[in-house]
N, C-alpha and C positions, 0 to 999 in steps of 0.2 A: 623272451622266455615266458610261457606262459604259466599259469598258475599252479598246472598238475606236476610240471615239469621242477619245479620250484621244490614242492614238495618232494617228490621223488627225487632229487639231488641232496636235500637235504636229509629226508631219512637214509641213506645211503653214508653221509658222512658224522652220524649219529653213533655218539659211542656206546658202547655196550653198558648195560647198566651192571651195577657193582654188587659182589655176592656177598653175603656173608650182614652182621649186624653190627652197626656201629652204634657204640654205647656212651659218645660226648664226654668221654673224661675231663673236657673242661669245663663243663656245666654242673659236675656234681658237687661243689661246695661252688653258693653265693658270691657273688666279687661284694666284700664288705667290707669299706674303709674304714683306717683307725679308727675311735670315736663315735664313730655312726649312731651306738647306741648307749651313748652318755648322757639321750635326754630321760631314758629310764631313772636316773636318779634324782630328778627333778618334776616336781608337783604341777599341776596345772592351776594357773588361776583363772577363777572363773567370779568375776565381781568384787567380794571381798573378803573370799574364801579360797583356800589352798587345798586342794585334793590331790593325796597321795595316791599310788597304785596302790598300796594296801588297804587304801579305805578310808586311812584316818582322815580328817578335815581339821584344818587351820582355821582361826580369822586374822584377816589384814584389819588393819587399821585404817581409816583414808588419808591419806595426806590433806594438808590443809587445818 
């Protein structure tokens, strides 16, 4: 079977494409595990300073 023939068998067994508009109902809210974002309540430390999302800054102390 040559290569035209290939094609022409398989456009032939090609389903018909589908009407109308599908809109993923299962994609409109995030798959988000419990907790996910419980690092929001918790500051960043960056050396020996603590920065909040709100802006305020901490000092650490060093150990030692």
């Amino acid at each position: 079977m040559d290569l035209r023939e290939q094609i022409e068998t398989a456009q032939s067994q090609s389903f018909s494409k589908m009407s109308g508009v599908y809109l993923c109902p299962e994609l409109s809210m995030p798959a988000v595990r419990p907790g996910a974002d419980d690092h929001n309540q918790h500051p960043s430390r960056r050396n020996n300073k603590l920065i909040y999302k709100s802006g305020h800054v901490d000092s650490v102390k060093p150990k030692g």
